[in-house]
C-alpha positions in Angstrom: 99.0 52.4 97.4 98.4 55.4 99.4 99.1 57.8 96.6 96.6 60.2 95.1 96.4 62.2 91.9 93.2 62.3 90.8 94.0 58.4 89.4 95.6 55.5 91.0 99.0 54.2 90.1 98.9 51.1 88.7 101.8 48.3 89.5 102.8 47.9 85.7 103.4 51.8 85.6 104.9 51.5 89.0 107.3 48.8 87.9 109.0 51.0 85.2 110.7 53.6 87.7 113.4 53.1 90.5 112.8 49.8 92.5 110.9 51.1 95.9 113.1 50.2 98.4 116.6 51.5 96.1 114.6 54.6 96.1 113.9 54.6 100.1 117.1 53.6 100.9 119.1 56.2 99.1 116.8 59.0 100.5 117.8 57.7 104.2 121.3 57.4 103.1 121.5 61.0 102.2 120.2 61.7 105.9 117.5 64.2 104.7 119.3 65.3 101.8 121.2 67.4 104.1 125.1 66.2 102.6 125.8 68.7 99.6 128.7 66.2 98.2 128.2 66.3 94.1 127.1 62.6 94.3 124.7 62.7 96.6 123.3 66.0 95.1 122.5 64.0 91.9 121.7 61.4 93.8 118.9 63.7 95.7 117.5 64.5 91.8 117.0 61.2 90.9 114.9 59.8 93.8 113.1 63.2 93.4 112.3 62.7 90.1 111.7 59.0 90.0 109.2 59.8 92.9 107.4 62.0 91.1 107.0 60.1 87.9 105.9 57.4 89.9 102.8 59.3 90.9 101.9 60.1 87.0 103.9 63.4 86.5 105.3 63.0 83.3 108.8 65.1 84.7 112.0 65.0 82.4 114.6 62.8 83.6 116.8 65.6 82.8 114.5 68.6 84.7 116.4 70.9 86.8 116.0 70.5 90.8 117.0 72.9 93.3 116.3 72.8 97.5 114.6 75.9 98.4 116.4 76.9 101.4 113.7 78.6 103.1 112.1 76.9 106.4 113.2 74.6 109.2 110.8 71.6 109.6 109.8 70.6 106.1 112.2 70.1 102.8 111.4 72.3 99.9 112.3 71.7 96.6 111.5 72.8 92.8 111.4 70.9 89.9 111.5 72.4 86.5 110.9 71.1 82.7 110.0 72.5 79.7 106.5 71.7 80.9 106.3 71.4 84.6 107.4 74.2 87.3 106.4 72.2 90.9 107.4 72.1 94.6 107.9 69.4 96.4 107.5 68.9 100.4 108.7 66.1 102.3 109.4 65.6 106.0 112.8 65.0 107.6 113.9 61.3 107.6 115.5 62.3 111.1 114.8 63.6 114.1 110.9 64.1 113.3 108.6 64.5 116.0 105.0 63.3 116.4 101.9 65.2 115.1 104.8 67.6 113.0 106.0 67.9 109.5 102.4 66.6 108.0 102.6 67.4 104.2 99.2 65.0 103.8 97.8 67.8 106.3 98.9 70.8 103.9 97.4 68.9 100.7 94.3 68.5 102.3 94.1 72.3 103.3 95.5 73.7 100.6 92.7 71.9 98.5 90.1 73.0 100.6 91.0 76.6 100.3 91.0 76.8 96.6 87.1 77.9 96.9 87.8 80.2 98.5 89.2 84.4 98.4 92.1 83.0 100.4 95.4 82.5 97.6 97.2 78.9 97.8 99.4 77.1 95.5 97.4 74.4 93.5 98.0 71.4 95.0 99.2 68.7 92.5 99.7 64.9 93.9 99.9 63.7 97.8 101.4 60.3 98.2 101.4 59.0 101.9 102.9 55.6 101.3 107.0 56.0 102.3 107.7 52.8 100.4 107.8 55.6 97.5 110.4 58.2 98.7 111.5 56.5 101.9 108.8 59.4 103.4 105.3 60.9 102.9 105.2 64.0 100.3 103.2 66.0 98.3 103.1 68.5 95.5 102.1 71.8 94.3 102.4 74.0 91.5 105.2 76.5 92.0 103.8 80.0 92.2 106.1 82.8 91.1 105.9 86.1 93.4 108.3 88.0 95.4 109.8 86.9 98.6 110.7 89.1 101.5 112.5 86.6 103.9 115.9 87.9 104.7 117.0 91.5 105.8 118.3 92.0 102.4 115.2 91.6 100.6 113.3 94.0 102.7 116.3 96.5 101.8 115.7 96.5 98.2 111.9 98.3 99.1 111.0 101.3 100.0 108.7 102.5 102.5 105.9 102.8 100.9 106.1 99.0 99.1 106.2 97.6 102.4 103.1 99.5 104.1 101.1 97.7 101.8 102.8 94.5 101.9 101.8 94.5 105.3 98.7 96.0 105.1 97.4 93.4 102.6 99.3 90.7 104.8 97.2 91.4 108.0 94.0 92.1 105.6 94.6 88.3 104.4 94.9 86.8 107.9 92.0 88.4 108.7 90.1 86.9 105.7 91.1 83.4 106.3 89.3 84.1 109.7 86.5 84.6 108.3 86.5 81.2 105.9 83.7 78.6 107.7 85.9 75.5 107.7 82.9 73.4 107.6 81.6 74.7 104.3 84.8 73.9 103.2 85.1 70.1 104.1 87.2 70.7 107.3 84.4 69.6 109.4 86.4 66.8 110.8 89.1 69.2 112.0 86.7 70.7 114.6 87.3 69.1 118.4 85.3 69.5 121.4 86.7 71.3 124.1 89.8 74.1 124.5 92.1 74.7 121.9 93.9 76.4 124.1 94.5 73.5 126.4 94.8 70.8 123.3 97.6 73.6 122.2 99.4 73.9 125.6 98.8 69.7 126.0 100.5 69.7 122.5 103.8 72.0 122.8 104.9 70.7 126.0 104.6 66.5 124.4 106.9 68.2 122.1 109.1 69.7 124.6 109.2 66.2 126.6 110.7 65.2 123.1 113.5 67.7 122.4 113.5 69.6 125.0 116.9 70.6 126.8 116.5 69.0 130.7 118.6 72.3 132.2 115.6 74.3 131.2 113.1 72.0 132.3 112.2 74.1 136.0 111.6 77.3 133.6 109.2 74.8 131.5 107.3 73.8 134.6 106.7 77.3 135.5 105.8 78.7 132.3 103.7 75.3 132.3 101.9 75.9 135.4 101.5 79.6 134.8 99.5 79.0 131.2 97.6 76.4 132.8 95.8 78.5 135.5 95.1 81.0 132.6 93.9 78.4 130.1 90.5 80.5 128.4 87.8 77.7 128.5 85.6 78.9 125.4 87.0 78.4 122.4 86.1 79.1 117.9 86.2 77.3 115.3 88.4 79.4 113.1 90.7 78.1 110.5 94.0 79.3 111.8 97.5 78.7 110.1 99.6 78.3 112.9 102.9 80.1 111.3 101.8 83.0 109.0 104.3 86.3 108.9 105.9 88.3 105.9 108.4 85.2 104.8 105.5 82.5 104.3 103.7 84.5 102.0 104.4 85.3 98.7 103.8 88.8 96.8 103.0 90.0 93.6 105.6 92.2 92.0 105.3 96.1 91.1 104.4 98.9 93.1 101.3 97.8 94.7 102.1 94.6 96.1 99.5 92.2 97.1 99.6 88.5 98.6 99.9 86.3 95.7 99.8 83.0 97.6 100.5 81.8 101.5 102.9 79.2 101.8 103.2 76.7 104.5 100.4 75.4 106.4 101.7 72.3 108.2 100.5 73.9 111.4 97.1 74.9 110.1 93.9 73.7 112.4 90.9 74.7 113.6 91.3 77.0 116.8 91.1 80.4 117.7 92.0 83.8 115.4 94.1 85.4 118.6 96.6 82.5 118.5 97.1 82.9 114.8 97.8 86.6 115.4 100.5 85.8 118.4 101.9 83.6 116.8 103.0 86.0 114.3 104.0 89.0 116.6 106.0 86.2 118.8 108.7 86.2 115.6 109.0 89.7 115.7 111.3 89.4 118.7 115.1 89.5 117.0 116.0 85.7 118.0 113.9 84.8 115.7 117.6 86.1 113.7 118.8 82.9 115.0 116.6 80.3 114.2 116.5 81.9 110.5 120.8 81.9 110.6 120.3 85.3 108.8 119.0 88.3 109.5 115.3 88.6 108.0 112.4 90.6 106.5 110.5 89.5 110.1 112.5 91.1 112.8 113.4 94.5 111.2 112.3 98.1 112.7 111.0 98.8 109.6 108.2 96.7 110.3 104.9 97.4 112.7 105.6 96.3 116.8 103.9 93.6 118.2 101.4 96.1 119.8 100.7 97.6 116.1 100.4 94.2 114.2 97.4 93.3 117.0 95.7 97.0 116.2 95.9 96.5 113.0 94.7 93.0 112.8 91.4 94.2 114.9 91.2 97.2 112.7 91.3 94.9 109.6 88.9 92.0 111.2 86.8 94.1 112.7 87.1 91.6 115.9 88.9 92.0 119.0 91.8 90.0 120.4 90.1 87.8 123.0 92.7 86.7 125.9 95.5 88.3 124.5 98.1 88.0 126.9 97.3 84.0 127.5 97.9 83.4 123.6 101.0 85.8 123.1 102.6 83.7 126.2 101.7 80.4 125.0 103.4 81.9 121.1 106.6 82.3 122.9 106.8 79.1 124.3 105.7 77.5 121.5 108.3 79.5 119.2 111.1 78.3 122.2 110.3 74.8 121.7 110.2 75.0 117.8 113.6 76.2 118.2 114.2 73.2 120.8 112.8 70.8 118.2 115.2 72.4 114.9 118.1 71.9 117.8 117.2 68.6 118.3 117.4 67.5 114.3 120.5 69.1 114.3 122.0 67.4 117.2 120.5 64.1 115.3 122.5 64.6 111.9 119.5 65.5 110.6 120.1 69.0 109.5 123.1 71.0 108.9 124.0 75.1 108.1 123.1 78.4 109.6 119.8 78.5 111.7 120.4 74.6 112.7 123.6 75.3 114.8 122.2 78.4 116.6 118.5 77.7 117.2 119.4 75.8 120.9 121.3 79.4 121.8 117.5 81.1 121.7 115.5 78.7 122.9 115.4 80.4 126.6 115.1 83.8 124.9 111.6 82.9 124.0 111.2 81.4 127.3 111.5 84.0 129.2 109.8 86.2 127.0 106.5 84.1 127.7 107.0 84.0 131.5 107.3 88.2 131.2 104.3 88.2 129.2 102.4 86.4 131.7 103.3 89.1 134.2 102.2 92.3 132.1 98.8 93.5 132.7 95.9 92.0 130.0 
């Protein structure tokens, strides 16, 4: 089997839980776990369960499971016991698209980064066999801190809380910067050539995917525009590919600090500049949409896009090579996220506020790139 957790399974044990394929075929049933009828709800805690004892965690049959409804690409969930306190991350069973949703990928970097300064959740088990669960997942501890997601949350601090949230968020982006992915194991994650171009190459596969045809001459140009723009050098930085205030936790009390940074599906070696647009292209207020809720992100509380770049090269000590060509190519990439959420929607695949109103944005963000790509550098 394809599992790991520090031991293998073996098919005795195995044989003891839930039949494989009753297991896989109740989790495609449930379409993603996405119908919130009672019976499919307990159905959703037993394959959860079942999968997890299957992989040698000793979780009660009775433990209490709850969907984390945070994020639009991977499924969330905790799983408490009197002993255990886990999360548990699996891709959609519908509407996936290639080279997305890797939870193995997320394991394997989460892992790496426990030597270093940067905070991660421990991770726990990976199993990439979907004869399991019906798909791959993987495990971590759950790490308790406080979340500033939605609108509301950010209400309940003052001023002062949040210029150090932020502060510290920045400072943390800046240190995983400066982790040497190679001294960490992640040797194999460094490619020859452009990330940028591997990035633009990337985005619009997906867009050829989920993409909306009537939008397809605004693609082209956007398209063509990035390409003559494409910087030929590029680093070999550990980037996380989605980092702003809602995939990080905090510590509580006055001083808040990052107690752990959540969500690195799109983690890879490339270039620090991208990271950084990628989290001032979610300041824009359609992020509202994709979110179905107003959040933490898009509020005026918060630092513009041209002060979250200033502060970044104030706390990295670097400066924002080919900014312009990056914070175009976050747009786009943000509109075609959007595209992709759209497109599990329109699949069954996902239900609720964000799903139903992420297509409405999807041009917002590209128009925004094309009018970055005609500011000045």
């Amino acid at each position: 089997m394809l599992c790991r957790c520090g031991a293998w399974l073996t098919a005795k044990a195995y044989s003891a839980y839930q039949p494989v394929g009753t297991i896989r075929r109740r989790l495609r049933e449930t379409n993603g776990w996405c119908d919130v009828t009672d019976e499919r709800l307990r159905e959703r805690r037993r394959v959860l369960i079942n999968a997890l004892r299957s992989q040698g965690l000793a979780v009660d049959l009775d433990a209490k499971v709850e969907q984390i409804a945070a994020g639009r690409s991977n499924l969330t969930y905790r799983i408490e016991d009197a002993h255990h306190c886990v999360v548990v991350r699996t891709p959609p069973t519908v509407g996936a698209t290639p080279s997305a949703h890797d939870v193995a990928r997320e394991f394997r970097i989460t892992s790496a980064l426990l030597s270093t300064d940067v905070l991660v959740a421990r991770p726990r088990v990976v199993c990439e066999d979907p004869d399991v669960m019906g798909v791959p997942f993987a495990v971590w501890d759950f790490v308790d801190g406080r979340v500033l997601r939605t609108r509301v949350q950010l209400d309940e601090v003052d001023d002062a809380y949040l210029r150090s949230a932020v502060t510290d968020l920045i400072g943390v982006l800046a240190q995983l910067h400066r982790v040497d992915p190679i001294a960490i194991g992640l040797g194999d994650f460094v490619r020859p050539g452009s990330y940028a171009a591997r990035q633009l190459r990337r985005w619009t596969g997906q867009w050829a995917i989920v993409g909306d045809p009537r939008l397809q001459p605004l693609v082209d140009e956007i398209v063509a525009d990035l390409s003559r723009e494409v910087p030929s050098e590029t680093e070999a930085t550990l980037v996380h590919g989605d980092y702003r205030i809602d995939n990080v936790l905090f510590t509580h009390g006055a001083d808040p600090r990052v107690s752990a940074v959540l969500d690195w599906e799109l983690a890879t070696i490339g270039e620090a500049t991208a990271d950084v647009a990628m989290m001032c292209a979610y300041r824009d207020g359609a992020f509202d949409e994709i979110a179905g809720e107003p959040t933490a992100w898009t509020s005026d509380r918060l630092p513009d896009v041209p002060a979250v770049a200033a502060a970044y090269e104030r706390e990295s000590g670097t400066r924002l090579r080919h900014w312009r060509f990056h914070l175009a190519l976050a747009y786009f990439k943000v509109g075609v996220i959007a595209a992709g959420i759209d497109h599990r929607y329109r699949a069954g695949a996902a239900f609720g506020p964000g799903f139903d109103t992420s297509g409405a944005v999807v041009e917002r963000y590209f128009d925004l790139s094309l009018a970055t790509l005609g500011s000045p550098e």
